[in-house]
CHARMM-style PDB file with segment names, atoms N, HN, CA, C and O in Angstrom:
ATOM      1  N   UNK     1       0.851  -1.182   0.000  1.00  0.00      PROA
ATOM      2  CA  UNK     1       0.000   0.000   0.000  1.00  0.00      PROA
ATOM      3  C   UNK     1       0.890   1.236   0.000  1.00  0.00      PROA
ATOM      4  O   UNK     1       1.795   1.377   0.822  1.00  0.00      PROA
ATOM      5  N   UNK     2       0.573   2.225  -1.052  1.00  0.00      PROA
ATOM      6  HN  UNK     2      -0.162   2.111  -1.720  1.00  0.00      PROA
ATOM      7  CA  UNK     2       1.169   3.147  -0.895  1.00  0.00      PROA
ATOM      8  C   UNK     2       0.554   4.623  -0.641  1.00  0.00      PROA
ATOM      9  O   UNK     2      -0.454   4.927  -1.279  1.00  0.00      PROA
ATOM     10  N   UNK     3       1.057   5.450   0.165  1.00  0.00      PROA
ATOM     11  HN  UNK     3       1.875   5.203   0.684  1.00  0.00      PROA
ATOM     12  CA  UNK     3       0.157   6.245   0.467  1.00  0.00      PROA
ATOM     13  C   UNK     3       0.717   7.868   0.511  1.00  0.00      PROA
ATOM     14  O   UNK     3       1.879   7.870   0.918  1.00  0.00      PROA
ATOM     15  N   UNK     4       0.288   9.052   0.248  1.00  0.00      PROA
ATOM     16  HN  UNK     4      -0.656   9.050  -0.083  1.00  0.00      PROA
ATOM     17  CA  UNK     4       0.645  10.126   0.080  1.00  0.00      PROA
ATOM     18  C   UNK     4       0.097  11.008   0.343  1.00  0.00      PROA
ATOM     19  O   UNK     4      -1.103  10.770   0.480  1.00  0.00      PROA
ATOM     20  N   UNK     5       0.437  12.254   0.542  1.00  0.00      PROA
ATOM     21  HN  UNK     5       1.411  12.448   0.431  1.00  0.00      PROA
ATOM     22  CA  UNK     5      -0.465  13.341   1.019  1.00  0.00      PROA
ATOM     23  C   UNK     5      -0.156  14.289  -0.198  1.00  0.00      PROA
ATOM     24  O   UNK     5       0.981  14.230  -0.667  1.00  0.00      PROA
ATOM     25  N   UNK     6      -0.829  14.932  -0.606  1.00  0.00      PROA
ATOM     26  HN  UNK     6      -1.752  14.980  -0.225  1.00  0.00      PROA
ATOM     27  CA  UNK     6      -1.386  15.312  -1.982  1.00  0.00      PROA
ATOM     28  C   UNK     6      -1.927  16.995  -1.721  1.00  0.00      PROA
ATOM     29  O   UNK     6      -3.014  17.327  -2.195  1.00  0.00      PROA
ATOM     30  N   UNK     7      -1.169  17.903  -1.018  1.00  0.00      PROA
ATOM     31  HN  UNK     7      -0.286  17.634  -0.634  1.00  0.00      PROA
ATOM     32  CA  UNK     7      -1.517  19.842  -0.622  1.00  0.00      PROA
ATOM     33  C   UNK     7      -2.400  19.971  -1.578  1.00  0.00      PROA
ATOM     34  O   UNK     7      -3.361  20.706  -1.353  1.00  0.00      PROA
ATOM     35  N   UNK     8      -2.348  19.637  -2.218  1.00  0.00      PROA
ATOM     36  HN  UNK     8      -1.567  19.040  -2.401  1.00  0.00      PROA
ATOM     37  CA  UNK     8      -2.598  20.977  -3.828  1.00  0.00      PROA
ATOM     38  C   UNK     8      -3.805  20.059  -4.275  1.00  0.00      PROA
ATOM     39  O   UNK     8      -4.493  20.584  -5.149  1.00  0.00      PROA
ATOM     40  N   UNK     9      -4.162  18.962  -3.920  1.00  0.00      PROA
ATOM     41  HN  UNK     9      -3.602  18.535  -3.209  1.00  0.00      PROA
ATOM     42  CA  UNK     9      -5.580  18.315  -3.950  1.00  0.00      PROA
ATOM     43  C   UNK     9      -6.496  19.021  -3.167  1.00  0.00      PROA
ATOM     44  O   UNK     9      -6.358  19.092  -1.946  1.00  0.00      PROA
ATOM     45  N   UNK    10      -7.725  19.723  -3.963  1.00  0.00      PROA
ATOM     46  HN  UNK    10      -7.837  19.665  -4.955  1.00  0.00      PROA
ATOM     47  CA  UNK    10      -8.780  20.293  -2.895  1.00  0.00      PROA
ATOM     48  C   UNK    10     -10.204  20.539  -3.422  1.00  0.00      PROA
ATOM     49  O   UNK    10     -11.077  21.279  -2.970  1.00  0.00      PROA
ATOM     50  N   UNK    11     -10.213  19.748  -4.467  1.00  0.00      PROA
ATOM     51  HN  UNK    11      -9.504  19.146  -4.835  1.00  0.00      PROA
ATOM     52  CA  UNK    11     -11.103  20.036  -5.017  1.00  0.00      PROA
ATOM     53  C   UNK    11     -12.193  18.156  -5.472  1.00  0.00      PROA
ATOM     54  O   UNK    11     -11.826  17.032  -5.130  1.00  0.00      PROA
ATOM     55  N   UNK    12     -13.448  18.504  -6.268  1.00  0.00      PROA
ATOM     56  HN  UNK    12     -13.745  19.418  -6.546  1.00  0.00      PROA
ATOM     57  CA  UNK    12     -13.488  17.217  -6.693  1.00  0.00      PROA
ATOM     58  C   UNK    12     -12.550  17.037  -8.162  1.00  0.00      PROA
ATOM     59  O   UNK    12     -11.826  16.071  -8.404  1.00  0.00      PROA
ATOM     60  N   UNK    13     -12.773  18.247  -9.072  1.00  0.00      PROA
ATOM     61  HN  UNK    13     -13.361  19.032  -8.876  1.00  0.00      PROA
ATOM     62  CA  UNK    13     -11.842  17.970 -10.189  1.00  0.00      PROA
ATOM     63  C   UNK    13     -10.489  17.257  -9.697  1.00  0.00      PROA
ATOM     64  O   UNK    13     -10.132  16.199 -10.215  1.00  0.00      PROA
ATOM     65  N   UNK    14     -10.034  17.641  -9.067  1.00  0.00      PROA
ATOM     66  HN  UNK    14     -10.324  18.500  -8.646  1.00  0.00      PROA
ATOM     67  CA  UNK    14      -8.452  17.115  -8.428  1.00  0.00      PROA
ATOM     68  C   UNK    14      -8.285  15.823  -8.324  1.00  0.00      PROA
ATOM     69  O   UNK    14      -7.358  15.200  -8.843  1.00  0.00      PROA
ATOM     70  N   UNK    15      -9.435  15.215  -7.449  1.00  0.00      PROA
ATOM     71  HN  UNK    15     -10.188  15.721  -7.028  1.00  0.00      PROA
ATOM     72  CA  UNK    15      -9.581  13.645  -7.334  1.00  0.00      PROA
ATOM     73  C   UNK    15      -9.781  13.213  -8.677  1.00  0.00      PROA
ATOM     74  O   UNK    15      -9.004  12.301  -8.964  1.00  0.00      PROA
ATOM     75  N   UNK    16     -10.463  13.507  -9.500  1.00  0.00      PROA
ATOM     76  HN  UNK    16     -11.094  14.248  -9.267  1.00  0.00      PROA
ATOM     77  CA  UNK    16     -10.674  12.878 -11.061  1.00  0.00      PROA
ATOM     78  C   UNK    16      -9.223  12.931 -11.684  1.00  0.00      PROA
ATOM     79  O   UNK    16      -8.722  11.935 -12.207  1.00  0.00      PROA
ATOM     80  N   UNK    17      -8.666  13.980 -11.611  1.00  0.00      PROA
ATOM     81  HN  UNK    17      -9.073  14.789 -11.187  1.00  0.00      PROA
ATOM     82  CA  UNK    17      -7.099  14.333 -12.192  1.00  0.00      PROA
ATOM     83  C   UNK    17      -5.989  12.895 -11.447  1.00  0.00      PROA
ATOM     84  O   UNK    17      -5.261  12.116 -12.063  1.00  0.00      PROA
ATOM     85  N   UNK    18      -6.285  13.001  -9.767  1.00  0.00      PROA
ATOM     86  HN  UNK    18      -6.876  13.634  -9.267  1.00  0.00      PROA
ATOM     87  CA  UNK    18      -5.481  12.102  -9.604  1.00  0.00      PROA
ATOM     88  C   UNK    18      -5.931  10.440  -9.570  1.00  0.00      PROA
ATOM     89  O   UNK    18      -5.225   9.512  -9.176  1.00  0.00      PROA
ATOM     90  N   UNK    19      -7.108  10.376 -10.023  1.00  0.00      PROA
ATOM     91  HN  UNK    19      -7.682  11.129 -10.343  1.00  0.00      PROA
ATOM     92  CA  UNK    19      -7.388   9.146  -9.951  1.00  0.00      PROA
ATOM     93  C   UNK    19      -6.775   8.592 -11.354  1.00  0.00      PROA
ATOM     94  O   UNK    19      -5.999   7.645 -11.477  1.00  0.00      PROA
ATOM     95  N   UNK    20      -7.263   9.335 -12.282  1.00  0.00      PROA
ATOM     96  HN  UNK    20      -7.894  10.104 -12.182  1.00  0.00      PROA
ATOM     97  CA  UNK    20      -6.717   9.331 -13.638  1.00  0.00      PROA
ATOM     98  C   UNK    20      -5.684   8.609 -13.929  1.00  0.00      PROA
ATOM     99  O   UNK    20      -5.536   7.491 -14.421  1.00  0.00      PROA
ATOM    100  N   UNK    21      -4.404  10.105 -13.227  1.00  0.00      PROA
ATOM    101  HN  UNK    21      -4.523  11.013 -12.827  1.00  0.00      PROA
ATOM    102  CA  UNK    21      -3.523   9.920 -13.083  1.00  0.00      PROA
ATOM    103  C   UNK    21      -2.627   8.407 -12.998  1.00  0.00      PROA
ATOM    104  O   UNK    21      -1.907   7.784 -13.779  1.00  0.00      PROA
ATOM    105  N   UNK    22      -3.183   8.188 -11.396  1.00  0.00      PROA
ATOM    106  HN  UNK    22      -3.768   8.694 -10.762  1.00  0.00      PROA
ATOM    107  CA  UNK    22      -3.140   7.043 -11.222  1.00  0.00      PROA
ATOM    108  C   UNK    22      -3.376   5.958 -12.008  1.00  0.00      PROA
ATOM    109  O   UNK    22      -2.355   5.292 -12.182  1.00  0.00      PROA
ATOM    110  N   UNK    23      -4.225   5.590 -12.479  1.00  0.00      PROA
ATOM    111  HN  UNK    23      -5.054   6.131 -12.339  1.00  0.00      PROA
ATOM    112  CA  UNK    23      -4.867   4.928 -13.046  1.00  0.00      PROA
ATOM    113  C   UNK    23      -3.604   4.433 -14.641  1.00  0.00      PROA
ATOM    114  O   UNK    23      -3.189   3.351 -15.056  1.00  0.00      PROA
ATOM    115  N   UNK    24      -3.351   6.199 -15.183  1.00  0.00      PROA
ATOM    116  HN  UNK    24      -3.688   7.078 -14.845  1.00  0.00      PROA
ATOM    117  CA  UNK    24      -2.342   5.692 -16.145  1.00  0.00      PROA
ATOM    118  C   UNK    24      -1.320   4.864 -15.635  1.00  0.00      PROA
ATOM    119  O   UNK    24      -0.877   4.029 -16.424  1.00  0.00      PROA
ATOM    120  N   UNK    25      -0.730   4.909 -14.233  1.00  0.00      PROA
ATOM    121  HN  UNK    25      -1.090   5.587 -13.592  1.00  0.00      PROA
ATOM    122  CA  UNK    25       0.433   4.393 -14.580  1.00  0.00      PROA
ATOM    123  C   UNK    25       0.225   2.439 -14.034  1.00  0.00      PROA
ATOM    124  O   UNK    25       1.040   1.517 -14.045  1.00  0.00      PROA
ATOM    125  N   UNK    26      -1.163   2.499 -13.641  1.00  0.00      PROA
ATOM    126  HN  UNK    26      -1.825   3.248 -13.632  1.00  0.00      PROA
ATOM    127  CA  UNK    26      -1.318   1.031 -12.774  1.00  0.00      PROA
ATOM    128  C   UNK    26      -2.925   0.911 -13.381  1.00  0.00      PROA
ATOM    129  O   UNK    26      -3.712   1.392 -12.566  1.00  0.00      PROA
ATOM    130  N   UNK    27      -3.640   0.350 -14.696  1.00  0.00      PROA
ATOM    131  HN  UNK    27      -3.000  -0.041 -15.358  1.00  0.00      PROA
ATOM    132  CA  UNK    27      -4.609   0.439 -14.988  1.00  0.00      PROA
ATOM    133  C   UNK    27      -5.523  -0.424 -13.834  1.00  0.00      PROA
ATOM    134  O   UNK    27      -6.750  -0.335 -13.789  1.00  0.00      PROA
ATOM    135  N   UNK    28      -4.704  -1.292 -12.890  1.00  0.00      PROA
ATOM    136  HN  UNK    28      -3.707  -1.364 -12.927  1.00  0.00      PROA
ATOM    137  CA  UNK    28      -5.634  -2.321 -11.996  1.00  0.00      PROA
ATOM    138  C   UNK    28      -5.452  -1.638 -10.481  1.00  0.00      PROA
ATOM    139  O   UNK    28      -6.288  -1.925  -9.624  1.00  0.00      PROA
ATOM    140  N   UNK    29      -4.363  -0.742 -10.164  1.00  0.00      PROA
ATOM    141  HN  UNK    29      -3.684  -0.510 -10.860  1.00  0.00      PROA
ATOM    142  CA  UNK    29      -4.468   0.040  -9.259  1.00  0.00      PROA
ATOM    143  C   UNK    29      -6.182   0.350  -8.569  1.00  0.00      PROA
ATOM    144  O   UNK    29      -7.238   0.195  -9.183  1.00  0.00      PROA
ATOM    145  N   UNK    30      -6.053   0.695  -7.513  1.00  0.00      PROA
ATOM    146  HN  UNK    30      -5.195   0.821  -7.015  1.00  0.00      PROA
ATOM    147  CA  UNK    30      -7.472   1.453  -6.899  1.00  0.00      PROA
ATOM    148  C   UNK    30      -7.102   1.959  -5.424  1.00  0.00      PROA
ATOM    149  O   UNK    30      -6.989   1.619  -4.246  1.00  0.00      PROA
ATOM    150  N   UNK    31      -6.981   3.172  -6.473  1.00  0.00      PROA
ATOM    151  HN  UNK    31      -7.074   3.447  -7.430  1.00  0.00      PROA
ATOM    152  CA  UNK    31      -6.632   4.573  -5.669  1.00  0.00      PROA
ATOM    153  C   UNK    31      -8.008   4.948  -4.300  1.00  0.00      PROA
ATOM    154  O   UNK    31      -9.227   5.061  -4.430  1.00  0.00      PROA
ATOM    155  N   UNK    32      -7.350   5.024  -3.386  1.00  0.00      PROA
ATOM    156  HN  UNK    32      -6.360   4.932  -3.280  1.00  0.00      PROA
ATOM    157  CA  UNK    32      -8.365   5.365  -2.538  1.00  0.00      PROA
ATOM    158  C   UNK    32      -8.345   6.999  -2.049  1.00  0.00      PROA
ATOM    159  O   UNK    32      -7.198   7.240  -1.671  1.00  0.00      PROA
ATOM    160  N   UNK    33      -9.152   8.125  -1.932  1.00  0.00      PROA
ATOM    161  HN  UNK    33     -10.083   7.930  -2.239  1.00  0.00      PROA
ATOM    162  CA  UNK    33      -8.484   9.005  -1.805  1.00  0.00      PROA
ATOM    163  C   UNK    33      -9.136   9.821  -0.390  1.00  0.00      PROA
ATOM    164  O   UNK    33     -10.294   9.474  -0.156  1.00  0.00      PROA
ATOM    165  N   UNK    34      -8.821  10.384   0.139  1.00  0.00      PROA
ATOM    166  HN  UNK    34      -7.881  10.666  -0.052  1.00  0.00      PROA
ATOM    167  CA  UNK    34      -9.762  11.309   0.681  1.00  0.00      PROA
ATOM    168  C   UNK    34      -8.902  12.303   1.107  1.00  0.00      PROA
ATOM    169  O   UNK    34      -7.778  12.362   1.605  1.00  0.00      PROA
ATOM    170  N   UNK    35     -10.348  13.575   0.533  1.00  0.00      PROA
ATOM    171  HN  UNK    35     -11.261  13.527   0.129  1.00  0.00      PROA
ATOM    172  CA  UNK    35      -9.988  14.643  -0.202  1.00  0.00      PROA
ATOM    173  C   UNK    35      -9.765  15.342   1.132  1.00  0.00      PROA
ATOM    174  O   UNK    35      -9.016  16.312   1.013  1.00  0.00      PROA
ATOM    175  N   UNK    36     -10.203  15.123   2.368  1.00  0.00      PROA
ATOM    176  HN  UNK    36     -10.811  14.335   2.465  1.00  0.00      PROA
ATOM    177  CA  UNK    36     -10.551  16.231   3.448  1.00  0.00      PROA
ATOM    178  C   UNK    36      -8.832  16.631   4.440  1.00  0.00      PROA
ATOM    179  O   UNK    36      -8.362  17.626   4.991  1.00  0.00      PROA
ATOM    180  N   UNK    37      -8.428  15.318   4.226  1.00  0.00      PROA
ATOM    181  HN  UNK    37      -8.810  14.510   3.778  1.00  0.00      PROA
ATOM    182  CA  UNK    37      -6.989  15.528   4.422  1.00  0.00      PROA
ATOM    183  C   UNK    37      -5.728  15.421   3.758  1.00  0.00      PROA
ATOM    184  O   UNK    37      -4.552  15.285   4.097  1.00  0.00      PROA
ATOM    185  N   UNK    38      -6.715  15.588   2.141  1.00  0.00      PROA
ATOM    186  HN  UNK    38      -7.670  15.699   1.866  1.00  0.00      PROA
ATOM    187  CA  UNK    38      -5.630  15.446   0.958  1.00  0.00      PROA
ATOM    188  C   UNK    38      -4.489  14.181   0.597  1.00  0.00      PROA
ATOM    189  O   UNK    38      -3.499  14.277  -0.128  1.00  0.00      PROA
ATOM    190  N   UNK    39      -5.069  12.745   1.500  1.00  0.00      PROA
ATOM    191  HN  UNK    39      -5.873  12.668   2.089  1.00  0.00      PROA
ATOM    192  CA  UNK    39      -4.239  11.883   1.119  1.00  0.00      PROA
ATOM    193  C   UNK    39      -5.029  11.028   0.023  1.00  0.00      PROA
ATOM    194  O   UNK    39      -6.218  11.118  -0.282  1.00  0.00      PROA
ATOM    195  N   UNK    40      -3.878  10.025  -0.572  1.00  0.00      PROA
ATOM    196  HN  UNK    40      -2.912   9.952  -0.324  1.00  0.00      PROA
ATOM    197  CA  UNK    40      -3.902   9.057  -1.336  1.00  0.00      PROA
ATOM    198  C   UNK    40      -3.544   7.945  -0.987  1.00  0.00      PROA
ATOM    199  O   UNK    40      -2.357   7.649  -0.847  1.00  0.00      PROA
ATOM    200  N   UNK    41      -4.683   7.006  -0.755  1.00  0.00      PROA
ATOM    201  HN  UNK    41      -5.647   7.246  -0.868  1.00  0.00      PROA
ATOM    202  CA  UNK    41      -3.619   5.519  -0.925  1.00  0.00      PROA
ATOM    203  C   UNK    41      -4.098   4.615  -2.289  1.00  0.00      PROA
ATOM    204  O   UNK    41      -5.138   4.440  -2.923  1.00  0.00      PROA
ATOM    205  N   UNK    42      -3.075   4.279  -2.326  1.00  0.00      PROA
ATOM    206  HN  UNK    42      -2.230   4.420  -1.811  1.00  0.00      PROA
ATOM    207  CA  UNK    42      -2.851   3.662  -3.445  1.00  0.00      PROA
ATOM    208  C   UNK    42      -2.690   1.845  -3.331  1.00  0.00      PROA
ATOM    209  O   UNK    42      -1.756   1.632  -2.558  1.00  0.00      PROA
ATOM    210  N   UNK    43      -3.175   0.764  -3.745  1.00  0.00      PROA
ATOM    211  HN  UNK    43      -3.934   0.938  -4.373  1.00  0.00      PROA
ATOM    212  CA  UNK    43      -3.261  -0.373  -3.867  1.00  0.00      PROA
ATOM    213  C   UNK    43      -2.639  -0.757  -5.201  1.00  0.00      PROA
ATOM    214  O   UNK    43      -3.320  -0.530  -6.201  1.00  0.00      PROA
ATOM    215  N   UNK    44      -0.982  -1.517  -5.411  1.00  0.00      PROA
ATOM    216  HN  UNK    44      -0.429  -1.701  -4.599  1.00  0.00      PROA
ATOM    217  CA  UNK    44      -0.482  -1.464  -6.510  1.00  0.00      PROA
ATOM    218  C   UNK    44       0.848  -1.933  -6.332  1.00  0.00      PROA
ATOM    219  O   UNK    44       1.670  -1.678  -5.453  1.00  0.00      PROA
ATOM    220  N   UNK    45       0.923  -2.921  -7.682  1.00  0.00      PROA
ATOM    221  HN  UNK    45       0.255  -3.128  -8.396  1.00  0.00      PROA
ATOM    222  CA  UNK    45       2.680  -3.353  -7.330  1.00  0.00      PROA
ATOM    223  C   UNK    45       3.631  -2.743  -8.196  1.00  0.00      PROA
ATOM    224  O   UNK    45       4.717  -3.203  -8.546  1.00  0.00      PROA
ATOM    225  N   UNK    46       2.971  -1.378  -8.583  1.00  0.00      PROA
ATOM    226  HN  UNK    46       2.088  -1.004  -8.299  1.00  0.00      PROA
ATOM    227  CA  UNK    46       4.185  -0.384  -9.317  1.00  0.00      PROA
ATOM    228  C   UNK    46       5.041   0.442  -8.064  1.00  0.00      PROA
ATOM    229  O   UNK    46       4.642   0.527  -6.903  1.00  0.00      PROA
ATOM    230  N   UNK    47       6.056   0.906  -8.491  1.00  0.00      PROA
ATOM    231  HN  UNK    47       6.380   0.838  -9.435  1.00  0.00      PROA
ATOM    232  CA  UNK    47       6.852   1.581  -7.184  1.00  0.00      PROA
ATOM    233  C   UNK    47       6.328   2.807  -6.913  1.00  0.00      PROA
ATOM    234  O   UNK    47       5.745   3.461  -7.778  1.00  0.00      PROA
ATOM    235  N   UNK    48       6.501   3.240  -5.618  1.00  0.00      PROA
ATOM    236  HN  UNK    48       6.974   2.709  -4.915  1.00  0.00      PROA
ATOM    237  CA  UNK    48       5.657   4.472  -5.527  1.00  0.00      PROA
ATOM    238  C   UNK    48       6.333   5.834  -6.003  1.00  0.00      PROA
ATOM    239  O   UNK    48       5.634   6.846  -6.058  1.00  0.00      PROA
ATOM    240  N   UNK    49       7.756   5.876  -6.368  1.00  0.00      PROA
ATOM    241  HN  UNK    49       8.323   5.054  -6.323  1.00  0.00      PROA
ATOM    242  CA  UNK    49       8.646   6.764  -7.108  1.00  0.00      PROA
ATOM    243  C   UNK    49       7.478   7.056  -8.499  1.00  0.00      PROA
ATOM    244  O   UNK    49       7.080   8.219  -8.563  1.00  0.00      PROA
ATOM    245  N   UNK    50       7.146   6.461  -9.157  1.00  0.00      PROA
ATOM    246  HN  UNK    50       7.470   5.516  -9.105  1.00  0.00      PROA
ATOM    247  CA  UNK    50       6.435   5.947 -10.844  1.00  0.00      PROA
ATOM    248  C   UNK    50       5.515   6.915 -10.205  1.00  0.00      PROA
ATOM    249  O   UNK    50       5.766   8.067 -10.560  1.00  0.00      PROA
ATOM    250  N   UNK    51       4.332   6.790  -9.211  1.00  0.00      PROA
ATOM    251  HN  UNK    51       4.128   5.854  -8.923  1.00  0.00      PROA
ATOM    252  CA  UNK    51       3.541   7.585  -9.213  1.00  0.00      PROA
ATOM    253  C   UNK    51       3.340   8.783  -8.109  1.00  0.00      PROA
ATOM    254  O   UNK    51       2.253   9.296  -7.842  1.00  0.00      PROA
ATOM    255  N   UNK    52       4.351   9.058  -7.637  1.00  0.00      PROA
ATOM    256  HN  UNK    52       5.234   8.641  -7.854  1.00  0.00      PROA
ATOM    257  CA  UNK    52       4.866  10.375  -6.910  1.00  0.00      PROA
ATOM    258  C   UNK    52       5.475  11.378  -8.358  1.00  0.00      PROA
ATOM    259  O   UNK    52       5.096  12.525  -8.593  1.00  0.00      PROA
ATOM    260  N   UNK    53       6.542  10.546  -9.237  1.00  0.00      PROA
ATOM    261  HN  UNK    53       6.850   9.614  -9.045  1.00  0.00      PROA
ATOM    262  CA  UNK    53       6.507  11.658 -10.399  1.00  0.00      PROA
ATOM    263  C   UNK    53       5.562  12.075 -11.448  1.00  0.00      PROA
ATOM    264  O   UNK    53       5.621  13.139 -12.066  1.00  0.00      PROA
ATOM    265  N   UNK    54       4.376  10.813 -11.648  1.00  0.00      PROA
ATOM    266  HN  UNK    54       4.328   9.949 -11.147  1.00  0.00      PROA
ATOM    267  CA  UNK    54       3.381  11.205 -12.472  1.00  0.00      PROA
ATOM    268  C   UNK    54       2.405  12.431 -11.566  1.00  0.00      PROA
ATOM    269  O   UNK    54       1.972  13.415 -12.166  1.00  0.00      PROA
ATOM    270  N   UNK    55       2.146  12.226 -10.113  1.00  0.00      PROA
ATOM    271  HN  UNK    55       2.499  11.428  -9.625  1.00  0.00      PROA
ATOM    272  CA  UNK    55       1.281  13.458 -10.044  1.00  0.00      PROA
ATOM    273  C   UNK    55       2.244  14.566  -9.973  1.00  0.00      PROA
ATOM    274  O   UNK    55       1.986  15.751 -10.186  1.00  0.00      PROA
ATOM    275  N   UNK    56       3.170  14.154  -9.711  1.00  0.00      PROA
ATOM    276  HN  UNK    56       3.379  13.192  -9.538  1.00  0.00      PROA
ATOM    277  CA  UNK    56       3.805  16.171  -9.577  1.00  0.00      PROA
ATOM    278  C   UNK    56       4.201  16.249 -11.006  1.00  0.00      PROA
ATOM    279  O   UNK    56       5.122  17.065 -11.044  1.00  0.00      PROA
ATOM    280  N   UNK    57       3.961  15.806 -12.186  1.00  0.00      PROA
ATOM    281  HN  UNK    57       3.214  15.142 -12.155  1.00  0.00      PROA
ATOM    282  CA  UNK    57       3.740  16.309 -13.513  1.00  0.00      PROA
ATOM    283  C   UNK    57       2.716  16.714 -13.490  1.00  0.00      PROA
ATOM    284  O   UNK    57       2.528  17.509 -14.410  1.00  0.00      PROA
ATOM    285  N   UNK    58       1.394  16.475 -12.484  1.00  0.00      PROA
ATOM    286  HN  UNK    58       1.547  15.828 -11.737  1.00  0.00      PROA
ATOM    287  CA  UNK    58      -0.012  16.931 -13.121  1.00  0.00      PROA
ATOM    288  C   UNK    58      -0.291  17.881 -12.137  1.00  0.00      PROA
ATOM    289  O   UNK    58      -1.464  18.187 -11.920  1.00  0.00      PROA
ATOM    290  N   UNK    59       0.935  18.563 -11.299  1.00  0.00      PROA
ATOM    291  HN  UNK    59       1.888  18.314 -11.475  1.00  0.00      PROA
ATOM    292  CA  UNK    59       0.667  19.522 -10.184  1.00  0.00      PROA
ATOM    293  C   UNK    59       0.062  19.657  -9.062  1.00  0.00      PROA
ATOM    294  O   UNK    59      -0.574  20.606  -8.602  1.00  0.00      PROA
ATOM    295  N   UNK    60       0.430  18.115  -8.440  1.00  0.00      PROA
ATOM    296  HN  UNK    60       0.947  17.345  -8.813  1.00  0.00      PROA
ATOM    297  CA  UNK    60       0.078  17.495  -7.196  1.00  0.00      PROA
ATOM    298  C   UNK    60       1.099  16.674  -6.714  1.00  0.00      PROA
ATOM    299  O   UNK    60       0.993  15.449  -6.655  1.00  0.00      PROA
ATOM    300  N   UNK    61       2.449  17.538  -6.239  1.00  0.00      PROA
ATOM    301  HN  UNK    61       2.535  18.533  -6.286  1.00  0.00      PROA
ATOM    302  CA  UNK    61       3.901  16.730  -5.788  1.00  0.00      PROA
ATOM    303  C   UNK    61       3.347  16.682  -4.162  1.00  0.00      PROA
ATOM    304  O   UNK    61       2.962  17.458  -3.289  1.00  0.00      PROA
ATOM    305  N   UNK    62       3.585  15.209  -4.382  1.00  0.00      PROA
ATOM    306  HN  UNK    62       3.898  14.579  -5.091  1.00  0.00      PROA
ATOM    307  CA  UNK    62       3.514  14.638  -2.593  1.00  0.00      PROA
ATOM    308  C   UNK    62       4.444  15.589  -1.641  1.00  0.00      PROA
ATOM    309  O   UNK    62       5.615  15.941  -1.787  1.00  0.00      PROA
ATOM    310  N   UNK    63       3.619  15.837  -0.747  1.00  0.00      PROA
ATOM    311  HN  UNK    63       2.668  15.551  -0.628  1.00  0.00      PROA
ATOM    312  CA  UNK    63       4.374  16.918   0.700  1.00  0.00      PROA
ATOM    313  C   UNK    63       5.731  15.005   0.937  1.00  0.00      PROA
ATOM    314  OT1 UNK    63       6.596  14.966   1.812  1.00  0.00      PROA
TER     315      UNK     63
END
């Protein structure tokens, strides 16, 4: 399980962006998110480096 805190998540668009996100780099992934304290966990046997640099390309770099 990988898990992240996500500042710049605050919206619902945001969750769609990072589910997305997610989603590109682990299509069987299932991102769990909640928005109220801006984390992510993530369920996935990609490394969590792979998707710490895909969201801070989409302007959501893990605190």
């Amino acid at each position: 399980m990988i898990e992240l805190t996500l500042p710049d998540m605050t919206c619902g668009h945001c969750v769609k962006t990072v589910t997305e996100t997610v989603k590109r780099i682990d299509p069987a992934a299932t991102p769990q998110i909640d928005l109220a304290t801006h984390r992510v966990r993530i369920e996935s046997s990609q490394p969590a480096e792979a998707f710490k640099k895909a969201l801070a390309e989409e302007g959501y770099a893990p605190a």
